[in-house]
Backbone as numpy.savetxt, mean C-alpha at the origin, in Angstrom:
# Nx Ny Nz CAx CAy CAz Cx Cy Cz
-2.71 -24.88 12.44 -3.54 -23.69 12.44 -2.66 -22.44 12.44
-3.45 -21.34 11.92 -2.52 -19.80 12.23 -2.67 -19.27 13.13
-1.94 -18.22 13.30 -2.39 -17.36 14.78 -1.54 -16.13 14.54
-2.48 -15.03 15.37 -1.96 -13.86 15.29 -0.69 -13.53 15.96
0.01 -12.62 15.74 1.51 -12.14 16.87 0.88 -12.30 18.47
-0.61 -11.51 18.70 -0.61 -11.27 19.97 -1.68 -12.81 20.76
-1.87 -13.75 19.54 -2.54 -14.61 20.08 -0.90 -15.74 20.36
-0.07 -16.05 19.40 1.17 -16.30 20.08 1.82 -16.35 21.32
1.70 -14.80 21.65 2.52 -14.42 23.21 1.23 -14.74 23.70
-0.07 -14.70 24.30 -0.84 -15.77 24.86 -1.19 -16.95 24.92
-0.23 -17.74 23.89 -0.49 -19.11 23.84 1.04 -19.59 24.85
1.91 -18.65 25.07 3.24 -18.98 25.88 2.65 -18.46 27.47
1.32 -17.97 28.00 0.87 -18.12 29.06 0.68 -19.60 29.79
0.77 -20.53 29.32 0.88 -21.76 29.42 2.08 -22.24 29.40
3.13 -21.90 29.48 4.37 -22.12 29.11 5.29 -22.28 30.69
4.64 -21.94 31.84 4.86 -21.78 32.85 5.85 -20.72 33.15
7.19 -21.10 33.64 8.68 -20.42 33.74 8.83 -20.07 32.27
8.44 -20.50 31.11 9.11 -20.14 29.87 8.22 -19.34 29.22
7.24 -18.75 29.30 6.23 -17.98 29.12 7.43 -16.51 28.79
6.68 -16.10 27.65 7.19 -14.51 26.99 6.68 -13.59 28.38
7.34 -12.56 29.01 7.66 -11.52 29.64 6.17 -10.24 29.37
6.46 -10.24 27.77 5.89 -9.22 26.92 5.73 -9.52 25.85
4.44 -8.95 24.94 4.38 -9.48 23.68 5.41 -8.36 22.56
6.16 -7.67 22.78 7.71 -7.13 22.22 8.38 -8.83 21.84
8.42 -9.46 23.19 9.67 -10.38 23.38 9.57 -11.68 22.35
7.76 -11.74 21.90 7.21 -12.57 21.44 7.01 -12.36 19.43
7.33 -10.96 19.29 7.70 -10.20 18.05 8.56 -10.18 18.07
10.08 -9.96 18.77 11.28 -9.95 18.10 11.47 -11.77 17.52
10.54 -12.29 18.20 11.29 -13.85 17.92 10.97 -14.28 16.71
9.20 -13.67 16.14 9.09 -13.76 14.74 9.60 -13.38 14.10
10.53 -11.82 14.21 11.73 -11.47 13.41 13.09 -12.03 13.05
13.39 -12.61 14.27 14.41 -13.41 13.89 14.29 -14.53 13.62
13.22 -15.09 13.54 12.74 -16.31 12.68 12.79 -15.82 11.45
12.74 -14.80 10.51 12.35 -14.18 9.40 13.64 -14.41 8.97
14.89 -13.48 9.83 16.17 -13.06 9.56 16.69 -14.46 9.71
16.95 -15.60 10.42 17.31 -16.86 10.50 17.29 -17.77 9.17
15.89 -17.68 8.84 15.37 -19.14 7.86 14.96 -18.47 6.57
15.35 -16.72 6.60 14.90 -16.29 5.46 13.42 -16.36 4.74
12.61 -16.83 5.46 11.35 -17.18 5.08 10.49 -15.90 5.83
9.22 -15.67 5.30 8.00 -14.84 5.84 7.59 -15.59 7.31
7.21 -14.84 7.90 6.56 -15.22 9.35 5.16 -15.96 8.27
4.45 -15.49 7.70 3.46 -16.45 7.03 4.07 -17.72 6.53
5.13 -17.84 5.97 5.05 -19.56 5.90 4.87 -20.13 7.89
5.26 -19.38 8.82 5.05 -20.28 10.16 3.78 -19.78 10.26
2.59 -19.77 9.45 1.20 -19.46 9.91 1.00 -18.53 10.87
1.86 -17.58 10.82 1.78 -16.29 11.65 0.87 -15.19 10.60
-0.01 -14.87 11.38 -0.82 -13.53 10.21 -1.00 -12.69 11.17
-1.50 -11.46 10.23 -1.22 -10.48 10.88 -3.07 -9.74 11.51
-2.66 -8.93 12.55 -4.62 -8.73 13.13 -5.29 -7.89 11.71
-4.17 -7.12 11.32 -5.29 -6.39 10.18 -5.65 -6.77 9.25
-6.79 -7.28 7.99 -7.30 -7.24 6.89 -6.60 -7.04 5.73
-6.76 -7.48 4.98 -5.84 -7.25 3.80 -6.81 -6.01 3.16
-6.28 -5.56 2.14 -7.08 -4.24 1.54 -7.82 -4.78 0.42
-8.67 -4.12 -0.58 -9.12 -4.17 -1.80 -8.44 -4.14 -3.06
-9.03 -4.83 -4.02 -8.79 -4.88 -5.87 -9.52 -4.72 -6.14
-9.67 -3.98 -7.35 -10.81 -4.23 -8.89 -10.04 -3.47 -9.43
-9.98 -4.58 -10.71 -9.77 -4.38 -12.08 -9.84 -6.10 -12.33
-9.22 -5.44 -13.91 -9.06 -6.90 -14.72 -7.73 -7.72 -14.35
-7.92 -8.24 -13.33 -6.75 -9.22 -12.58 -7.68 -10.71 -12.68
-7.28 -11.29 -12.88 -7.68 -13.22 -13.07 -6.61 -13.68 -12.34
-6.90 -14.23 -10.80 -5.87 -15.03 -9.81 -6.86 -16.53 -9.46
-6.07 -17.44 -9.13 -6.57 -18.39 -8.93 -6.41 -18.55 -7.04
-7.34 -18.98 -6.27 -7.01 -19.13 -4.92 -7.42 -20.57 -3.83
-6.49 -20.57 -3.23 -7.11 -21.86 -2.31 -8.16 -21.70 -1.74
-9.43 -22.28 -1.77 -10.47 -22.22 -0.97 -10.00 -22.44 0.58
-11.11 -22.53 1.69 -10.92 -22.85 2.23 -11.44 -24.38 2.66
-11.85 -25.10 1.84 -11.69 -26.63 1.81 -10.29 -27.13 0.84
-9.62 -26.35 0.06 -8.89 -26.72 -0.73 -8.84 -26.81 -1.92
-10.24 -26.22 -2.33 -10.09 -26.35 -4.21 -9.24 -25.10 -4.18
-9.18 -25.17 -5.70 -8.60 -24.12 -6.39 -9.51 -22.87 -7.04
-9.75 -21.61 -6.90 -10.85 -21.43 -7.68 -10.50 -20.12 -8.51
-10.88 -19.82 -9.11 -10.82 -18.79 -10.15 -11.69 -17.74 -9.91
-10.76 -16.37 -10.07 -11.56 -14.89 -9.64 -11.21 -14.29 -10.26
-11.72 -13.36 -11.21 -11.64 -12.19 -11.69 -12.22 -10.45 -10.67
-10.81 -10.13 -10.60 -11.36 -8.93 -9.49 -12.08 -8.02 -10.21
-12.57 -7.82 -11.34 -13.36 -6.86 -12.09 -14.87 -7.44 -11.64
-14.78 -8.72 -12.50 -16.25 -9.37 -13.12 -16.96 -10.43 -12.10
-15.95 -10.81 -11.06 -16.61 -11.84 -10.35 -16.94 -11.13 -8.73
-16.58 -9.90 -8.68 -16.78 -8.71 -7.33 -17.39 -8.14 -7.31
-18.31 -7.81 -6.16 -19.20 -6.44 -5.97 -18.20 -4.94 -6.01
-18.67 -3.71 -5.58 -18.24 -2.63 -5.34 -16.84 -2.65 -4.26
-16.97 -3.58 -3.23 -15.43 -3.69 -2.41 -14.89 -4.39 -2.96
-14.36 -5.10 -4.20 -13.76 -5.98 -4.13 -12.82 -7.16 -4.25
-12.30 -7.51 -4.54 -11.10 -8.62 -4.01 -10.75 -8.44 -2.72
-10.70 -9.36 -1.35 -10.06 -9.04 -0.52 -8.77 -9.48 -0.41
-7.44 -8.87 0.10 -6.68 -9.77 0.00 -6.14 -10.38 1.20
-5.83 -11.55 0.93 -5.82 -12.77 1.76 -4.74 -12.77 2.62
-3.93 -12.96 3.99 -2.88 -12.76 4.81 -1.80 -13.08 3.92
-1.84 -14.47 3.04 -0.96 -15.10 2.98 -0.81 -15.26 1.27
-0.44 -14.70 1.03 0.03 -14.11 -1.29 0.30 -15.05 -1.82
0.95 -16.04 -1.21 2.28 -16.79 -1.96 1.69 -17.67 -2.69
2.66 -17.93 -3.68 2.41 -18.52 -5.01 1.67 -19.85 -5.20
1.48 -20.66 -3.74 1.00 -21.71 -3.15 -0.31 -21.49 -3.13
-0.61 -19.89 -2.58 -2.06 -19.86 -1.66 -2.67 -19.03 -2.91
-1.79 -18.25 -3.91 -2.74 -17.29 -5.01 -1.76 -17.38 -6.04
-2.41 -18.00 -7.17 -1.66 -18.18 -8.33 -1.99 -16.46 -9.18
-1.01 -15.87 -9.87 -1.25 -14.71 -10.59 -1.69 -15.06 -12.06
-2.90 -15.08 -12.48 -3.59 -16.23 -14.26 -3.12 -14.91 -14.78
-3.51 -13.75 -15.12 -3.86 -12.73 -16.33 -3.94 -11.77 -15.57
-3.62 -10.59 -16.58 -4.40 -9.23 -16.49 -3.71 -8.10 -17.65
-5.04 -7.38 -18.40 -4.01 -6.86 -19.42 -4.32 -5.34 -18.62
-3.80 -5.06 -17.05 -3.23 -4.06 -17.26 -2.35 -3.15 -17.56
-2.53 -2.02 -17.84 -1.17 -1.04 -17.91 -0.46 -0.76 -16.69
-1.41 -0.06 -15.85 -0.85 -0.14 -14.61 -1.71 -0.29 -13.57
-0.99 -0.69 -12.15 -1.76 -0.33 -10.66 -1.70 0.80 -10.12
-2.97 1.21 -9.62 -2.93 2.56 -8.99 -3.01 2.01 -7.09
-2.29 2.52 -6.49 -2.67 2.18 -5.59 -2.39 3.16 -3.86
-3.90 3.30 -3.65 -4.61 4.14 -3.27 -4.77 4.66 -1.99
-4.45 5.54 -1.15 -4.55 5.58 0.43 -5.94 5.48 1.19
-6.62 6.04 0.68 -7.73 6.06 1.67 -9.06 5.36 0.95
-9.91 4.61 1.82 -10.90 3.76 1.17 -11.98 5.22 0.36
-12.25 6.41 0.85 -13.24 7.32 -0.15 -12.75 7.40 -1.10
-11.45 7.75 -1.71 -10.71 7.88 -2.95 -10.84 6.35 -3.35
-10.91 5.43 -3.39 -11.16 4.14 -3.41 -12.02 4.28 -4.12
-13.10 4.04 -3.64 -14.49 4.74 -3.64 -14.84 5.17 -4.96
-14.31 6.42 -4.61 -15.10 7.60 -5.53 -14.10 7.01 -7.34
-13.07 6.64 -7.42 -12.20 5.98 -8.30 -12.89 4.72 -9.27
-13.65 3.85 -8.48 -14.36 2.91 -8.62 -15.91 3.17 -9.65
-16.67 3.98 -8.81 -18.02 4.28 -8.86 -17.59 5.44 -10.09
-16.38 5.66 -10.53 -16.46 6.45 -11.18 -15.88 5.55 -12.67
-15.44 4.72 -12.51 -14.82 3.63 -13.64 -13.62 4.04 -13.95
-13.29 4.11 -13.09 -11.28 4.47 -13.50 -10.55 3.34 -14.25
-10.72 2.20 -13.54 -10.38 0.87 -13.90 -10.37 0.38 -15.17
-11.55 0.69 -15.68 -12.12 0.30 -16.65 -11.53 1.33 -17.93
-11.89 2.74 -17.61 -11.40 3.82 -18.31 -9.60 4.07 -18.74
-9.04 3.76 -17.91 -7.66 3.92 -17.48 -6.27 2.66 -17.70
-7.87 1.69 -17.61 -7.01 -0.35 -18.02 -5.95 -0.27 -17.27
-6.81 0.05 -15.88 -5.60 0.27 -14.63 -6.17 -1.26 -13.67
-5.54 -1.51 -12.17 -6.05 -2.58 -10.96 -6.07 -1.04 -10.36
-7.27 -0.99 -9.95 -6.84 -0.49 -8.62 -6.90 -1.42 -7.23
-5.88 -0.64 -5.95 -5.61 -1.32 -4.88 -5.64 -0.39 -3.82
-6.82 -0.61 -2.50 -6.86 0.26 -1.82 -5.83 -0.20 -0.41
-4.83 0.81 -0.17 -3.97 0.38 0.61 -4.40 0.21 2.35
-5.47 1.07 2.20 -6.33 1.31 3.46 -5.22 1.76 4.53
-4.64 2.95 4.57 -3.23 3.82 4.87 -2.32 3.02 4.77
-1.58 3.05 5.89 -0.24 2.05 5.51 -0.43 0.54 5.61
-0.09 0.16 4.65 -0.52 -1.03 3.89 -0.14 -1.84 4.93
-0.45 -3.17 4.56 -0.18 -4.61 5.30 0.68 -5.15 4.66
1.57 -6.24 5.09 2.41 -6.82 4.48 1.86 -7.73 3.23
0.80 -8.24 3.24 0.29 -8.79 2.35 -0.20 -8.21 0.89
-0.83 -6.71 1.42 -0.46 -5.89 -0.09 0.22 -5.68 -0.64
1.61 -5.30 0.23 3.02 -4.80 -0.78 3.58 -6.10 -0.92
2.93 -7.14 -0.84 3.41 -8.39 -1.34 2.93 -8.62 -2.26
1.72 -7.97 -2.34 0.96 -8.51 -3.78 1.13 -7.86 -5.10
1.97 -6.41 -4.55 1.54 -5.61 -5.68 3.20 -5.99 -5.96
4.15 -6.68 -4.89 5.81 -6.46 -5.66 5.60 -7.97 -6.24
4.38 -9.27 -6.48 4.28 -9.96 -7.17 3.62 -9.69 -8.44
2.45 -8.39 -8.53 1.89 -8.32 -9.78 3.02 -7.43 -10.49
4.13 -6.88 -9.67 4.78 -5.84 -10.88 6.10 -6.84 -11.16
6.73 -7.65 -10.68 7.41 -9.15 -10.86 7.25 -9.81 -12.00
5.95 -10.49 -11.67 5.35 -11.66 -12.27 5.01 -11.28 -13.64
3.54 -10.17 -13.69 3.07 -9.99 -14.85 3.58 -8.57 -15.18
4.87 -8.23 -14.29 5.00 -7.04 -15.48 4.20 -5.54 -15.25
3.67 -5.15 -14.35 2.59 -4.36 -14.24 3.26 -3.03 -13.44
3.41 -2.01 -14.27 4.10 -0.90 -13.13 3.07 -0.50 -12.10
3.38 -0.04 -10.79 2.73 0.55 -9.72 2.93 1.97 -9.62
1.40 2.75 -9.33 1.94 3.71 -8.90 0.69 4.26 -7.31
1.67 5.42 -6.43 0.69 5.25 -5.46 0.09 6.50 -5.45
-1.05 6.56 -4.87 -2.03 7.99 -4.55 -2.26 8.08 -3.61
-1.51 9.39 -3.32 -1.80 9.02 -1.69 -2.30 10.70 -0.89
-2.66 10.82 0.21 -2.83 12.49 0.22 -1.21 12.89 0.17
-1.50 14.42 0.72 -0.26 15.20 0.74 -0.02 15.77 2.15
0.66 14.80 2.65 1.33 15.02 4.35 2.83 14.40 4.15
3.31 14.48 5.38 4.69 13.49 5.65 3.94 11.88 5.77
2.84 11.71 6.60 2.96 10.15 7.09 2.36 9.31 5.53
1.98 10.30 4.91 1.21 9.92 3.16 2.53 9.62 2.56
3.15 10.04 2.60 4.86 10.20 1.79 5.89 9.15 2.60
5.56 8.83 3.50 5.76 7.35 4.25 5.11 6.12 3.58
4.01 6.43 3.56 3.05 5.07 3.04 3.70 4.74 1.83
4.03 5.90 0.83 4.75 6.04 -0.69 5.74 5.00 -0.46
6.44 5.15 0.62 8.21 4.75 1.13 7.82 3.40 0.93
7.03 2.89 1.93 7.05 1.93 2.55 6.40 1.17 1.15
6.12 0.88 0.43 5.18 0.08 -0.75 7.00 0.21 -2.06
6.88 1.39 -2.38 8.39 1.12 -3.04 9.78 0.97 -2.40
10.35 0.85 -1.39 11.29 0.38 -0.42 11.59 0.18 0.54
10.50 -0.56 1.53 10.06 -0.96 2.30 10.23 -0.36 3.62
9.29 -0.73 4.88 9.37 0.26 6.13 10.32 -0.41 6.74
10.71 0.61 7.64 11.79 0.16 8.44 11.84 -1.30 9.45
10.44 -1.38 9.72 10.53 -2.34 10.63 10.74 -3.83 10.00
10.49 -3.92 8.67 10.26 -4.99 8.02 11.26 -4.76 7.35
12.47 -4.11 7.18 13.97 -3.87 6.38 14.32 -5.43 6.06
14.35 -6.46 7.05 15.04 -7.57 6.84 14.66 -8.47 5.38
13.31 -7.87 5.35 12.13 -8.38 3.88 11.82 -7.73 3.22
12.51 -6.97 2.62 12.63 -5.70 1.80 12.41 -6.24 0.41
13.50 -7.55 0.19 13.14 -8.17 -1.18 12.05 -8.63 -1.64
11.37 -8.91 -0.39 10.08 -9.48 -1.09 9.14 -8.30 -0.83
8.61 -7.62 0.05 7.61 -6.46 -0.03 7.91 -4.96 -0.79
9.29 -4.84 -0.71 9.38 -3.58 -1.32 9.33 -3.38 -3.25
8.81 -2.41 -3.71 8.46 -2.25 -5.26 9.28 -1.34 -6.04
10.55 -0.83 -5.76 11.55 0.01 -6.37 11.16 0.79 -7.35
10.25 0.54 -8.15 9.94 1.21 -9.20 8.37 1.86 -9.03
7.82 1.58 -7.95 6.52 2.11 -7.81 6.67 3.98 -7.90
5.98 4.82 -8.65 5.68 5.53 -9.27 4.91 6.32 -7.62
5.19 7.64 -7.42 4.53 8.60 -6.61 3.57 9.41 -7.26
1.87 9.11 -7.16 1.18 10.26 -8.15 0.46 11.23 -6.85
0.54 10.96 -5.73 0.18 11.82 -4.63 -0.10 13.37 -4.45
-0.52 13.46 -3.49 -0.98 15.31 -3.42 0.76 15.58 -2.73
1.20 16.83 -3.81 2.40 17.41 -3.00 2.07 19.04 -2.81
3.66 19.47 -2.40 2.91 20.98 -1.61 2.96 21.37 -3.13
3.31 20.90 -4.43 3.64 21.64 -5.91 1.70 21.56 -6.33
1.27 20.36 -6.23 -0.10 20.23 -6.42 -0.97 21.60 -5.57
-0.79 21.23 -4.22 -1.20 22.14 -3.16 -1.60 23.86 -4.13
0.03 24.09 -4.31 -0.27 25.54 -4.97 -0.74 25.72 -6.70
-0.75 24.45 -7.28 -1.03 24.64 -8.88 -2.17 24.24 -8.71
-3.01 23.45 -7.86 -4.43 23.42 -8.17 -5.38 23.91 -7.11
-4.45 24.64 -6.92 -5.36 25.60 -4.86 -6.43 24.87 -4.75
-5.82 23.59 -3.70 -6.55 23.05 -3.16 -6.72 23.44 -1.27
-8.08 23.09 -1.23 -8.45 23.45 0.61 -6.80 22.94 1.33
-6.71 23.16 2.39 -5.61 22.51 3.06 -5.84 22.55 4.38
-5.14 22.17 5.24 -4.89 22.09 6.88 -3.58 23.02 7.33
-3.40 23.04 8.42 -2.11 23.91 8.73 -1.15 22.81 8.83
0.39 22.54 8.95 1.21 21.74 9.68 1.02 21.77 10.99
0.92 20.25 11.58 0.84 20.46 13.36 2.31 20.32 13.51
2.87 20.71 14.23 4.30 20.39 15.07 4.25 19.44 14.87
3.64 18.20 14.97 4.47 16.78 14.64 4.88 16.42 13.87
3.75 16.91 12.47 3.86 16.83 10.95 5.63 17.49 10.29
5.89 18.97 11.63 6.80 19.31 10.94 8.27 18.81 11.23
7.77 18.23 12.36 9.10 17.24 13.03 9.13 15.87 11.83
8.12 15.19 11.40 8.21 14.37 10.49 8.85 14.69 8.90
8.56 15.73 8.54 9.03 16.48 7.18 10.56 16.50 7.41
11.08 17.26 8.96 12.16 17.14 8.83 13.47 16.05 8.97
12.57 15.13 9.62 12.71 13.92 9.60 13.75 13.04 8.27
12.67 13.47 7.67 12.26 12.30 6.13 13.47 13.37 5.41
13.53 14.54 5.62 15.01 15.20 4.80 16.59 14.57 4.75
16.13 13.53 6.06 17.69 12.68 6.16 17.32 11.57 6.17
16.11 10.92 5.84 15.58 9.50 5.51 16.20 9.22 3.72
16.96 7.84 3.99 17.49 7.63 2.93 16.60 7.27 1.35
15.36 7.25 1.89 14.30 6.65 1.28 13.72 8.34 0.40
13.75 9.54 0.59 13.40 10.63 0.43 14.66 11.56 -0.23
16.19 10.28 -0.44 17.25 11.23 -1.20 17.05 11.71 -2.55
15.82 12.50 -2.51 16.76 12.46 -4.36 15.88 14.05 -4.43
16.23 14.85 -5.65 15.66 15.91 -5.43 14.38 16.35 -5.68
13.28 14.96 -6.17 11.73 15.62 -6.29 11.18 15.44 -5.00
12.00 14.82 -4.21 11.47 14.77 -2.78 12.11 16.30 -1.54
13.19 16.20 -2.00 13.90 17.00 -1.38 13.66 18.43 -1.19
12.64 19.04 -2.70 11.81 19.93 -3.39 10.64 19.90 -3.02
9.90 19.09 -2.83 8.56 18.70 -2.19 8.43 18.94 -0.92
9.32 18.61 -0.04 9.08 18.51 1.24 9.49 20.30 1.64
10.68 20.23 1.38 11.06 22.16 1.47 9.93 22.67 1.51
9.14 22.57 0.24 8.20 23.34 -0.22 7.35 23.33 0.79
7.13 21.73 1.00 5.72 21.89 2.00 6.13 22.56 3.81
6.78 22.42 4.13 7.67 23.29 5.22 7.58 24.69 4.88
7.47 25.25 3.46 7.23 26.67 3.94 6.26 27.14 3.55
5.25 26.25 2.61 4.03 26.67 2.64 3.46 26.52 3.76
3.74 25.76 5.17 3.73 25.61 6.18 1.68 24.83 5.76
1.73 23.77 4.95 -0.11 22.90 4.52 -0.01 21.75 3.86
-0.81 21.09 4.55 -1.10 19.73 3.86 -2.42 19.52 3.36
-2.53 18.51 2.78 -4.27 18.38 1.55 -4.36 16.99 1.36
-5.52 16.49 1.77 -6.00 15.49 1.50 -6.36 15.15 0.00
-6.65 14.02 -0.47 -6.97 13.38 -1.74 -8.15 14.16 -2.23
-9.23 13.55 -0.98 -10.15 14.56 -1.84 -10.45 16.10 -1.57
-9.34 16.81 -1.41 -9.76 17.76 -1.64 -9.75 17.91 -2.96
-9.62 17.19 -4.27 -9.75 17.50 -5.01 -11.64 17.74 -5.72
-12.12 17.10 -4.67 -13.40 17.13 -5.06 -13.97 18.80 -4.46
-13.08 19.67 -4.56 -13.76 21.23 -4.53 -13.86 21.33 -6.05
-13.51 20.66 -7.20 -13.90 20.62 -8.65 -14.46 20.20 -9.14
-15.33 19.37 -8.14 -16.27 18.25 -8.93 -15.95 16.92 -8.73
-17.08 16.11 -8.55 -16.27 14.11 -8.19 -15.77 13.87 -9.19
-15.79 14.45 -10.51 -15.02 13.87 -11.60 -13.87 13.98 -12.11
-13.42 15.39 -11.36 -11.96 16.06 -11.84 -11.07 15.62 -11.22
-10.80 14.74 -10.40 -9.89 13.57 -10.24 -9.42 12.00 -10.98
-10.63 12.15 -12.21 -10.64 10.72 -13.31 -10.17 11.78 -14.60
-11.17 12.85 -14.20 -11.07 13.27 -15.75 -9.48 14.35 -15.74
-9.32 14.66 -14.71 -8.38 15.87 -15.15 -7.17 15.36 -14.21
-7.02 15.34 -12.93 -5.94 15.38 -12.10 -4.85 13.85 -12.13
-5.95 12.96 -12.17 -4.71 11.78 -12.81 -4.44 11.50 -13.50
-4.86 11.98 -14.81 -4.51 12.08 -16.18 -3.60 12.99 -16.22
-3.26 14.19 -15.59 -1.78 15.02 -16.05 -1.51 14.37 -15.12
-1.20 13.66 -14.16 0.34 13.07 -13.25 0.32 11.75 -14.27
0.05 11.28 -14.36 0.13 9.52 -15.02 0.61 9.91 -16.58
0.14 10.90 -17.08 0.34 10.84 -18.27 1.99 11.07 -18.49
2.26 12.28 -17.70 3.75 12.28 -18.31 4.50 11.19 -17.81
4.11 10.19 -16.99 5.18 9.16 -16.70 4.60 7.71 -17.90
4.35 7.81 -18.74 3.79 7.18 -19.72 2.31 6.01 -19.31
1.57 6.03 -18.50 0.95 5.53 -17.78 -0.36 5.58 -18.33
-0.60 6.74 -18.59 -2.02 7.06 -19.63 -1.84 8.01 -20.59
């Protein structure tokens, strides 16, 4: 059977004298099980408490039931409005990758942009997957999306709002978060594509905004010596947003209408990176 990290360190309550301390003591050990045998804590049926996120598009994967067949899904044609969920465990055992003639994955921070992306036929319009990361992703998404851009070939790109911890989420899907560094090869996407709200968006499409809180600006300055943020469209971005002293959510793009985010705003970021 599987079990969660924190159902683990309660199953060593029984353990008498050898019982975990703390459930820290009971997570570093899945880590160095990781770093040891080189394998995912999911091959030891370790999963994780959160949910995997959403798909739709034209993706065809095959999956283990849970009696054991094999079965066939199309995340476009065989899903309601949420759907594909994805499953703790990716691997090539538990989800075979059949088809998909997309161009690319968009993949998405917040479930309303989700949403409104969907109900609006992006997918369809765009011959994109979309993937809702539902904020910072799970290990099982950036597993899925560094197998669909692997396997079939499929560039990624992410949408995310325009803050520091949004520009984290970016990090963490193309070169993985820190805590999970040891599995970088398998979750991180090197080539995943940033189409996000920046402070350059902020002022070319005067969108609503928020102020920076002090934490936000301790994080900006942060990420200026994060090796993951070296290069200069980041380096430019973040400045910027430090002295515009504002951040903007996704949808604020909907002060133009629910449509000027299909019809207008991801069409000039995607387009010049050859995407649409």
């Amino acid at each position: 059977k599987s079990s969660t990290l924190r159902e683990m360190y309660y199953i060593s309550e029984g353990w008498d004298i050898a019982k975990f301390h703390a459930q820290e003591e009971s997570n570093l050990l899945a880590e160095d099980l990781e770093v040891i045998t080189q394998l995912l804590r999911e091959d030891f049926k370790l999963r994780p408490e959160e949910s995997g996120a959403s798909v739709i598009g034209n993706l065809t994967l095959e999956e283990i039931t849970r009696n054991g067949d094999r079965k066939r899904i199309n995340c476009r044609d065989d899903v309601g409005d949420a759907g594909y969920t994805i499953p703790y465990n990716v691997e090539k055992e538990k989800v075979k990758l059949v088809e998909s003639d997309a161009k690319f994955i968009l993949a998405i921070e917040t479930g309303g942009m989700f949403d409104r992306l969907v109900e609006n036929g992006f997918d369809e319009d765009a011959k994109c997957i979309l993937v809702h990361l539902k904020g910072q992703p799970s290990r099982s998404t950036r597993r899925l999306l560094k197998r669909l851009n692997e396997e079939l070939k499929i560039n990624v790109a992410t949408f995310t709002d325009g803050d520091p911890w949004s520009f984290r989420i970016h990090a963490s899907v193309a070169y993985g978060a820190i805590k999970t560094a040891h599995i970088s090869e398998y979750l991180a996407t090197p080539t995943a594509e940033f189409v996000g709200i920046t402070a350059s968006d902020i002022l070319n499409y005067d969108l609503p905004t928020d102020a920076l809180t002090p934490r936000d600006i301790g994080a900006l300055n942060a990420e200026m010596t994060d090796p993951r943020f070296n290069d200069e469209f980041w380096r430019n971005e973040i400045q910027a947003m430090l002295q515009i002293n504002k951040k903007a959510e996704q949808q604020a793009l909907a002060k133009y209408g629910l449509d000027y985010v299909t019809d207008t705003y991801l069409p000039e970021k995607l387009g010049p990176l050859g995407l649409m």
